[in-house]
C-alpha positions as a Markdown table, in Angstrom:
| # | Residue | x | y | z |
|---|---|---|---|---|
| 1 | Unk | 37.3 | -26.4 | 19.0 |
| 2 | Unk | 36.9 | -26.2 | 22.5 |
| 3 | Unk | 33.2 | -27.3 | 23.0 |
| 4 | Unk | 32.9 | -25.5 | 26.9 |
| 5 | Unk | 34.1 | -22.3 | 25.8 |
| 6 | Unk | 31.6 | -22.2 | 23.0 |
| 7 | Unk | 28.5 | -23.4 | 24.8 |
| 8 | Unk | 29.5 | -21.0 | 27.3 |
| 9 | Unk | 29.3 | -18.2 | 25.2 |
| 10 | Unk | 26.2 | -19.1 | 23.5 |
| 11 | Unk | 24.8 | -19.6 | 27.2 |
| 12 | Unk | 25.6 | -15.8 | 27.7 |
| 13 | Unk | 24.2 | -14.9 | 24.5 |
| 14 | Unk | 21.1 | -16.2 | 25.2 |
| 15 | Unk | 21.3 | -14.9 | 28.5 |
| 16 | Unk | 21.6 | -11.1 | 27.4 |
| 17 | Unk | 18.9 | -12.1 | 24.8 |
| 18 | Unk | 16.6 | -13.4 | 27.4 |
| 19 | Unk | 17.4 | -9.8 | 28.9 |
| 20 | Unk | 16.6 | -7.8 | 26.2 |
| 21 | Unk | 12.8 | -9.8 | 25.8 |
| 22 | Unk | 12.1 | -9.3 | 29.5 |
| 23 | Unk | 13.5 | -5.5 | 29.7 |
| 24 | Unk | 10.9 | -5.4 | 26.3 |
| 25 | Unk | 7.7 | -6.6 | 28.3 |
| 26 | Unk | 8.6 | -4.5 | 30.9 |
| 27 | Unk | 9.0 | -1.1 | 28.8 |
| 28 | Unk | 5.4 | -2.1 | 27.2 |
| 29 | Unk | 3.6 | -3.4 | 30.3 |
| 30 | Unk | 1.5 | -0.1 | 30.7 |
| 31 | Unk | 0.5 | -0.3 | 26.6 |
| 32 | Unk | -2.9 | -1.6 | 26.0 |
| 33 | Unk | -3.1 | -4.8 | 24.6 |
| 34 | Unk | 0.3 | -5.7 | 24.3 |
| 35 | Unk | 1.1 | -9.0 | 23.9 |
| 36 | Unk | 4.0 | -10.3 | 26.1 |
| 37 | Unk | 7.0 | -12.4 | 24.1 |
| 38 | Unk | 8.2 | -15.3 | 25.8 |
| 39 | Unk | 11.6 | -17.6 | 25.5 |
| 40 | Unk | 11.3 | -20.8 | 24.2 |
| 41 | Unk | 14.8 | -22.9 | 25.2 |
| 42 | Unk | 16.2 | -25.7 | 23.0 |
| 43 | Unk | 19.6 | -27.7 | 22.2 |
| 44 | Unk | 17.9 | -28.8 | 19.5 |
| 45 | Unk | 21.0 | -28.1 | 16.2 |
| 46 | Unk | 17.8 | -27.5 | 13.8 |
| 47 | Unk | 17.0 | -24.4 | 15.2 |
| 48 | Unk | 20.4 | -23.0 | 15.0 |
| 49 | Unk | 20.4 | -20.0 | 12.4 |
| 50 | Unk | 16.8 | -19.6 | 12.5 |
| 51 | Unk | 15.5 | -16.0 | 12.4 |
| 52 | Unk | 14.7 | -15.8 | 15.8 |
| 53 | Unk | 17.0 | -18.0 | 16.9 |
| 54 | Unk | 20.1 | -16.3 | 19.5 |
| 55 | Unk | 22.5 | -18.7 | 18.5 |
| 56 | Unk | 23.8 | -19.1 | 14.9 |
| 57 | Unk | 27.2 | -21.4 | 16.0 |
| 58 | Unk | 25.6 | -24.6 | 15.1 |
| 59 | Unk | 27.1 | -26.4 | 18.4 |
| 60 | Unk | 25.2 | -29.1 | 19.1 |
| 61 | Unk | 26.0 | -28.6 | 22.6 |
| 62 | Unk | 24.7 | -24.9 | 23.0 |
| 63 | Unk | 21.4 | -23.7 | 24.6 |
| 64 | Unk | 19.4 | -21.8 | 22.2 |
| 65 | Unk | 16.5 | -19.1 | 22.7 |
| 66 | Unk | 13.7 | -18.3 | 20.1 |
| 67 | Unk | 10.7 | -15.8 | 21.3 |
| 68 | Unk | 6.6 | -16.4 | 20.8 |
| 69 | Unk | 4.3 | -13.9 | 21.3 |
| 70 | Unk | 1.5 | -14.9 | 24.9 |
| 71 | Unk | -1.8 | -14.6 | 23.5 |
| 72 | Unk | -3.9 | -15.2 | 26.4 |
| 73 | Unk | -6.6 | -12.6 | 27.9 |
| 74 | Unk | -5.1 | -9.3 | 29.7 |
| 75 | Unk | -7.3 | -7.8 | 32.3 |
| 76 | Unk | -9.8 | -5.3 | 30.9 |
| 77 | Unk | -10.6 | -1.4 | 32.9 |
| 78 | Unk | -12.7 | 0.9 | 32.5 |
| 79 | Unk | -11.3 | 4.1 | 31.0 |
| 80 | Unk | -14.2 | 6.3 | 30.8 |
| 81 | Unk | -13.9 | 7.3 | 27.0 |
| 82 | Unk | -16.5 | 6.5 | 24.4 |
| 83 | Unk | -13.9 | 5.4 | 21.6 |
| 84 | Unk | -11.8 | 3.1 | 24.1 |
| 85 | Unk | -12.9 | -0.3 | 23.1 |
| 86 | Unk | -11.7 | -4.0 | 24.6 |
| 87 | Unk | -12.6 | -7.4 | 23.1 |
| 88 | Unk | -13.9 | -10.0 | 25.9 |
| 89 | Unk | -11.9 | -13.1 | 24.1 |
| 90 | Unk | -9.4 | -13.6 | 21.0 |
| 91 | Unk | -10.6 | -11.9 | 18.4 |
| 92 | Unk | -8.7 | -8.6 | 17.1 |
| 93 | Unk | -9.4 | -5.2 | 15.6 |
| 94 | Unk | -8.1 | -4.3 | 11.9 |
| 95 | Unk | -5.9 | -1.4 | 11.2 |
| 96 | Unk | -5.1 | 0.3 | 8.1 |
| 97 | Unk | -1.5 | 0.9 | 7.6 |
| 98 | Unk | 0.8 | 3.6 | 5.9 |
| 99 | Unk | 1.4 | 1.1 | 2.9 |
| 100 | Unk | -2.3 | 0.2 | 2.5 |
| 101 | Unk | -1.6 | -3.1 | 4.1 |
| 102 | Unk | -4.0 | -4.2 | 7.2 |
| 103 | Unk | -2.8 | -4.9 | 10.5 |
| 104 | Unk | -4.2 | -6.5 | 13.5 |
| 105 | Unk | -4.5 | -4.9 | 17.4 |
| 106 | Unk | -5.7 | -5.6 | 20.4 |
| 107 | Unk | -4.9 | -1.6 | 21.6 |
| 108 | Unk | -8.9 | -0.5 | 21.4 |
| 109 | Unk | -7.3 | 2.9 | 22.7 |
| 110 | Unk | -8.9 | 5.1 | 19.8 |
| 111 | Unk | -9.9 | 8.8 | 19.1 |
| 112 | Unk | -11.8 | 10.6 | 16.8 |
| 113 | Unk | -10.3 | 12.8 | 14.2 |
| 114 | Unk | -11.8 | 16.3 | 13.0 |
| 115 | Unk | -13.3 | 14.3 | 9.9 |
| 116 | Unk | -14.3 | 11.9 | 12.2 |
| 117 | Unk | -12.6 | 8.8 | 11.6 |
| 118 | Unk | -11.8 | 6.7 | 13.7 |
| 119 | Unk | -7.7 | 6.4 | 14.6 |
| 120 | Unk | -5.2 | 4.4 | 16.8 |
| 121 | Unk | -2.8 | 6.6 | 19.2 |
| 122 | Unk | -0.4 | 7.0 | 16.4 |
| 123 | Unk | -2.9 | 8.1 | 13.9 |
| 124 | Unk | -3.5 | 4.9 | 11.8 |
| 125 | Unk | -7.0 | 4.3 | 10.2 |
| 126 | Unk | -9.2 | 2.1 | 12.2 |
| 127 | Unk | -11.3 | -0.1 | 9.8 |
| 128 | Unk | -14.8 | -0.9 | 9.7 |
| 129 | Unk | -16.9 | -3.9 | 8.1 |
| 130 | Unk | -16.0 | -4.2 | 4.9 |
| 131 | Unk | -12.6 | -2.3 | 4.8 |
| 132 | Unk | -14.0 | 1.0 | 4.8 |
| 133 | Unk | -12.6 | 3.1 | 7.5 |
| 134 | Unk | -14.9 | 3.8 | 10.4 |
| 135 | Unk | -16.3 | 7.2 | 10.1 |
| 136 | Unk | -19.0 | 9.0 | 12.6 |
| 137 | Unk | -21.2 | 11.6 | 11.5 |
| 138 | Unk | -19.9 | 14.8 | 13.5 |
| 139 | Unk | -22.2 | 17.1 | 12.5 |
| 140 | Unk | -24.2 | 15.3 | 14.4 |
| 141 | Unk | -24.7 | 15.7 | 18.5 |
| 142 | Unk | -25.7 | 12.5 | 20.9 |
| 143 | Unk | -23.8 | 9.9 | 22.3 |
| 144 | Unk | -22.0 | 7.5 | 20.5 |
| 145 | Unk | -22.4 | 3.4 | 21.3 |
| 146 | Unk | -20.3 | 0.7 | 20.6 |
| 147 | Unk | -22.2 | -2.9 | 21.4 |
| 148 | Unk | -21.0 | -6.0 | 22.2 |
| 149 | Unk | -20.9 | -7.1 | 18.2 |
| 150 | Unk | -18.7 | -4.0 | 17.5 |
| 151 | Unk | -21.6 | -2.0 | 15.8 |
| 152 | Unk | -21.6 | 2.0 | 16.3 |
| 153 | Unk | -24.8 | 4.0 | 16.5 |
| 154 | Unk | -25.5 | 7.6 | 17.3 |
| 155 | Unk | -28.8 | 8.2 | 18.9 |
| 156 | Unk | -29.8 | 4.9 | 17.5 |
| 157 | Unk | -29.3 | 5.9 | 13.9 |
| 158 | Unk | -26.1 | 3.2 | 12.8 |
| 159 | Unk | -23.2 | 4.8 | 11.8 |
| 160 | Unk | -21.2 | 1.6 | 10.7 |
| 161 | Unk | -19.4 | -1.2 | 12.6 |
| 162 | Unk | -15.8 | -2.4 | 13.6 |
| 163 | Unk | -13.8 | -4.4 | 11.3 |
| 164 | Unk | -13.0 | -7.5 | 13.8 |
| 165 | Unk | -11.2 | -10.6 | 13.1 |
| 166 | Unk | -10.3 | -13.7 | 14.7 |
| 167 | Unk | -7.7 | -16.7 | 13.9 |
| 168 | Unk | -7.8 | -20.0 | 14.8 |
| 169 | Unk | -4.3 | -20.3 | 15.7 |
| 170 | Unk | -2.9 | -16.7 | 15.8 |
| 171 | Unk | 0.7 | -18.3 | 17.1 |
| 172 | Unk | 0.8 | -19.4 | 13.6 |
| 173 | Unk | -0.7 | -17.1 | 12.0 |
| 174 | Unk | 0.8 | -13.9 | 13.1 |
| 175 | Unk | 4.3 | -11.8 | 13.3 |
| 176 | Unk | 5.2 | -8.5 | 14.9 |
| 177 | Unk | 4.2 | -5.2 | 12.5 |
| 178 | Unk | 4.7 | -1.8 | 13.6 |
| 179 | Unk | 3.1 | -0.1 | 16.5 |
| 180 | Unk | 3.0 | -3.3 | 18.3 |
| 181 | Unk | 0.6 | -4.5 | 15.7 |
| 182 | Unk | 0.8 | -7.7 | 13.8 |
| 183 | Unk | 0.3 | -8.8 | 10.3 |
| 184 | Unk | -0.9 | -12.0 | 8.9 |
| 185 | Unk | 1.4 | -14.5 | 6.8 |
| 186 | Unk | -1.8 | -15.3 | 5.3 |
| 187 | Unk | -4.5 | -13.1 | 5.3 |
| 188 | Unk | -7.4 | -15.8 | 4.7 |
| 189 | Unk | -6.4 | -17.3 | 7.9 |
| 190 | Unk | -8.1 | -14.1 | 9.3 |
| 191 | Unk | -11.7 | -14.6 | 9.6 |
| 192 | Unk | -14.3 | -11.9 | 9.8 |
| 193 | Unk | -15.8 | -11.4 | 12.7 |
| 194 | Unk | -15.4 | -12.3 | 16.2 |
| 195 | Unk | -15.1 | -16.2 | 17.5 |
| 196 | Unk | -18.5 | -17.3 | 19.3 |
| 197 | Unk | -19.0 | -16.2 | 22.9 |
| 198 | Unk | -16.3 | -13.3 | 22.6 |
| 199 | Unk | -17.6 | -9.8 | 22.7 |
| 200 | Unk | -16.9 | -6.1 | 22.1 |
| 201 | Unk | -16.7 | -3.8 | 25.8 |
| 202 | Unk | -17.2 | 0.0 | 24.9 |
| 203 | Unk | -15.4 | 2.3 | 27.2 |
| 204 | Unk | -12.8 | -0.1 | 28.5 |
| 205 | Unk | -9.3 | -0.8 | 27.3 |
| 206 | Unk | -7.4 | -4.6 | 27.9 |
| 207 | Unk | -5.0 | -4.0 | 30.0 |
| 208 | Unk | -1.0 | -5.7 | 29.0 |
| 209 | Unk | -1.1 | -9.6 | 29.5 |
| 210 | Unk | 2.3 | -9.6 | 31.0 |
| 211 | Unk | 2.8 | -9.8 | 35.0 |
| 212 | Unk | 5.4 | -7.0 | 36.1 |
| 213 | Unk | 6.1 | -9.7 | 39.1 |
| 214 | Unk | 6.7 | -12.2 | 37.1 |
| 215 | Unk | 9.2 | -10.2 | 34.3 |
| 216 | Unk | 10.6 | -9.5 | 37.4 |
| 217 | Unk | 11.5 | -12.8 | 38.9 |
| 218 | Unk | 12.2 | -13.6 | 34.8 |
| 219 | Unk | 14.8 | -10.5 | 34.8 |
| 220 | Unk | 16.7 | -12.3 | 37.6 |
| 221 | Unk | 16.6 | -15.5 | 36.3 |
| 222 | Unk | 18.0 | -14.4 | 33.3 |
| 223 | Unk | 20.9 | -12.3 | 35.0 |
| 224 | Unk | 21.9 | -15.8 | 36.4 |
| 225 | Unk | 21.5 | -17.7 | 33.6 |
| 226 | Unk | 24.6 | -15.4 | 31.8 |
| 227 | Unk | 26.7 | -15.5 | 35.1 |
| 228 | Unk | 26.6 | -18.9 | 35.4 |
| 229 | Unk | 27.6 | -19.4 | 31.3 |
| 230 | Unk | 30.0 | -16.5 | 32.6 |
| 231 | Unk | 31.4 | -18.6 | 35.4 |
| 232 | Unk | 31.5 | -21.9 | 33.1 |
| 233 | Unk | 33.8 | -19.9 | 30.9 |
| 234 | Unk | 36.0 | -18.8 | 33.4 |
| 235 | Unk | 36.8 | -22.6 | 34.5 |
| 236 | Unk | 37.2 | -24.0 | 30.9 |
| 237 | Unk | 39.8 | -21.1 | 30.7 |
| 238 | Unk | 41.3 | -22.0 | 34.2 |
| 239 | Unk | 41.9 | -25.3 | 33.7 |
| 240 | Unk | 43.5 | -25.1 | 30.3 |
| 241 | Unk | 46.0 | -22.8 | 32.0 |
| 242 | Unk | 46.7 | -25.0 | 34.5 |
| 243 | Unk | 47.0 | -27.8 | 32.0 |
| 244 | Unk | 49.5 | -25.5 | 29.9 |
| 245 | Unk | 51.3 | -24.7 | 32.8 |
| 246 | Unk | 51.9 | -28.7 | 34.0 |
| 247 | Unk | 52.9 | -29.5 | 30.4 |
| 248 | Unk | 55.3 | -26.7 | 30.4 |
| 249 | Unk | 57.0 | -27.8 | 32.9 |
| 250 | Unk | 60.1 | -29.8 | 32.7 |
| 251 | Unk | 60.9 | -33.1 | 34.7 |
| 252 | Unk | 62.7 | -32.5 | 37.9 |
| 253 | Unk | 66.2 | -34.7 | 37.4 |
């Protein structure tokens, strides 16, 4: 086994990989919320053949890529609508999926259905307190409030409260879902509530934590990083033809 071609190749494997996760944050930068994925790089062999690993070879000599998700703060904006919602910290709002499972978000961009419940932009349940989805009275006319501990009142009669959650170590804790949601591995290591000194903001919406600069300069950096596995290649394969060639050749008399 020639060891340069193959860490070459896995080099420009992780290269297009590392592509792919910047081109990602980039196509999702202007959805609320989202939570940017960045590379971790390793040589360390007992990643190899992990499932989010971009090397499988087992070469101990080959760069390797895995992706965690950024869970820092995005900025917060105003958006003007009552059922836009944005959560000053780490906590997250709880979704009710298709298959009855629940989900985790930090996209407060909701609406109101005709029966009044309250739903994410692609029509999933938002859940309140308890599990119950979150349904407004509206029959009713006056102006709806969210505060700061997620409850919702209508002309200061409640009408029920945001199901919130927070982990101590959501890294750990959580894995991509659908919708860029994400679902627990273990669901007690959600814990209701929000964590202390984090807050609800009615009428705002977090904004994408990833820096369009900054996936930029990544998107270039990554674009080098497979020519120069590309290059690396081409002289392993350069010099074994040369070496070819010299052996071929027969002693002059």
């Amino acid at each position: 086994m020639n060891v340069g071609l193959y860490s070459g190749a896995a080099g420009m494997r992780v290269g297009q990989d590392y592509q792919t996760l910047v081109s990602e944050n980039l196509s999702l930068q202007n959805v609320p919320g989202h939570r940017r994925s960045v590379p971790v790089f390793t040589t360390d062999a007992s990643q190899a053949g992990t499932p989010n690993s971009s090397n499988t070879s087992g070469n101990p000599a080959a760069v390797r890529m895995t992706r965690v998700f950024d869970f820092s703060q995005g900025s917060l904006e105003p958006s003007g609508s009552p059922y836009h919602v944005a959560i000053q910290g780490q906590g997250f709002f709880q979704v009710r999926e298709a298959d009855g499972s629940t989900s985790y978000t930090r996209n407060g961009a909701f609406s109101l259905s005709p029966q009044g419940q309250l739903l994410t932009t692609d029509g999933a349940t938002v859940l309140g307190q308890g599990g119950a989805p979150v349904t407004i009275d509206t029959s009713k006319v006056g102006t709806v409030n969210i505060a700061a501990d997620g409850s919702i009142s209508m002309d200061k009669t409640q009408e029920g409260s945001l199901g919130l959650a927070h982990f101590d170590n959501p890294s750990a804790s959580l894995q991509p879902g659908a919708f860029g949601r994400f679902i627990s591995h273990n669901p007690s290591d959600a814990k209701e509530g929000l964590a202390a000194n984090d807050h609800v903001i009615q009428g705002s919406l977090e904004q994408s934590n990833g820096n369009p600069v900054e996936q930029m300069a990544d998107m270039i950096q990554a674009v080098r990083l497979y020519e120069a596995n590309q290059k690396s290649i081409q002289a392993v394969d350069d010099n074994q033809n040369q070496l070819i060639t010299n052996l071929g050749q027969r002693p002059q008399a």
